[in-house]
C-alpha positions as CSV (number, residue, x, y, z in Angstrom):
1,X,20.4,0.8,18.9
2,X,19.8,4.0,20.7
3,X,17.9,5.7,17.7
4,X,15.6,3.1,17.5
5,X,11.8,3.4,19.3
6,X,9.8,0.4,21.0
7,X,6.3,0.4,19.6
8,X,3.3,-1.4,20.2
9,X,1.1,-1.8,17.7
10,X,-2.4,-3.1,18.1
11,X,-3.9,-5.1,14.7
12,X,-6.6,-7.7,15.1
13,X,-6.9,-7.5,18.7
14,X,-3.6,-9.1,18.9
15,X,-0.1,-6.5,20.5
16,X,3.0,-6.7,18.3
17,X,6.0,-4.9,20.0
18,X,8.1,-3.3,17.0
19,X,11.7,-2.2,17.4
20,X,12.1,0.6,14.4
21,X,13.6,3.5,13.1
22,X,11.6,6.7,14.5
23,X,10.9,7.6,10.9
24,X,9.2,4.7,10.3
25,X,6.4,5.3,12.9
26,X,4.0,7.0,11.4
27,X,3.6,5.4,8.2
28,X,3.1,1.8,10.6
29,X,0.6,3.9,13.0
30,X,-1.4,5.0,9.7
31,X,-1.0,1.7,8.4
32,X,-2.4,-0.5,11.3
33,X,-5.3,1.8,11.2
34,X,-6.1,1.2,7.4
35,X,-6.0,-2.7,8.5
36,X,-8.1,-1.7,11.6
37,X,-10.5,0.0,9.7
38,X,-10.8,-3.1,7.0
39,X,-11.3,-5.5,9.1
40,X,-14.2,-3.5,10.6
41,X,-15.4,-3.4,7.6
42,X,-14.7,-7.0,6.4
43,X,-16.4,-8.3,9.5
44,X,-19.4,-5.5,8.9
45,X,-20.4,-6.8,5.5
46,X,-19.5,-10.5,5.4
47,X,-20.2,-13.0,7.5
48,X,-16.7,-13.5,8.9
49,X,-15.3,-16.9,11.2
50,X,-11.7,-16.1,11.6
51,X,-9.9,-13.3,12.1
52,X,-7.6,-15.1,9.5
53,X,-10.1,-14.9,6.9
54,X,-10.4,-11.5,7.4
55,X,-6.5,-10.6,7.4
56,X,-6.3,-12.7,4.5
57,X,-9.0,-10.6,2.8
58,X,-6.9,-7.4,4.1
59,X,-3.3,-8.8,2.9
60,X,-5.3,-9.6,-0.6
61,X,-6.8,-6.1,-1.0
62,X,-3.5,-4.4,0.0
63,X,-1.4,-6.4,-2.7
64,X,-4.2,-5.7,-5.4
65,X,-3.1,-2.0,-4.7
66,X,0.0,-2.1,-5.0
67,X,-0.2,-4.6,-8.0
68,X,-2.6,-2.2,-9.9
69,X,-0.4,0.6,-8.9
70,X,2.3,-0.7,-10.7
71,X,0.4,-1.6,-14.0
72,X,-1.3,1.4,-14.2
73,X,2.3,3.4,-13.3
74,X,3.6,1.2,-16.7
75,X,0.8,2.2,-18.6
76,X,1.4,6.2,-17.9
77,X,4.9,5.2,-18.5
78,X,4.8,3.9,-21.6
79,X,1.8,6.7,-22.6
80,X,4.4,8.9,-22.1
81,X,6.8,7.6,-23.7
82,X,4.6,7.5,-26.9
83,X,4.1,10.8,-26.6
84,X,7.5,11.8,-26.0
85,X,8.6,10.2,-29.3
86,X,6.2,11.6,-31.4
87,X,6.7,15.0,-30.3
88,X,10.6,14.3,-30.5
89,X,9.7,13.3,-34.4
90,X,7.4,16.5,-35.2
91,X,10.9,18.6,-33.8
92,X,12.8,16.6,-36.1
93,X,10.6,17.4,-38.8
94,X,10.9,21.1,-38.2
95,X,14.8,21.2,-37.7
């Protein structure tokens, strides 16, 4: 385990120690600031009890990404593949 790093990372004003890979870090620093930087702005705009509510709000809006990231990453594909088949038939046409 001597090519893994000992983090900290701070979310919710709550320490998790992380054992990871070193390429790894960056992408969980950036990401615990995004969830920082919610729930700042969760707790600005609503009126907020919990800080469960809130990292329930974050974990919600982060899945909705991802989710609509994949429909709209199916819908390109499948654009594209229209596309790709119709120009394959205009070739055909022409051969």
């Amino acid at each position: 385990m001597s090519d893994h790093l000992k983090i900290k990372l701070s979310i919710a004003n709550r320490v998790y120690p992380l054992t990871i890979n070193p390429h790894q870090e960056e992408g969980l620093r950036k990401a615990a600031k995004k969830i920082e930087a919610m729930i700042g702005q969760f707790e600005q705009n609503y009126s907020v009890r919990d800080k469960q509510d809130v990292l329930a709000m974050c974990a919600l809006q982060f899945a909705t990404q991802v989710e609509q990231k994949n429909i709209d990453k199916d819908y390109v594909n499948e654009e594209v593949q229209q596309k790709l088949e119709a120009l394959n038939e205009l070739l055909n046409e022409h051969i």
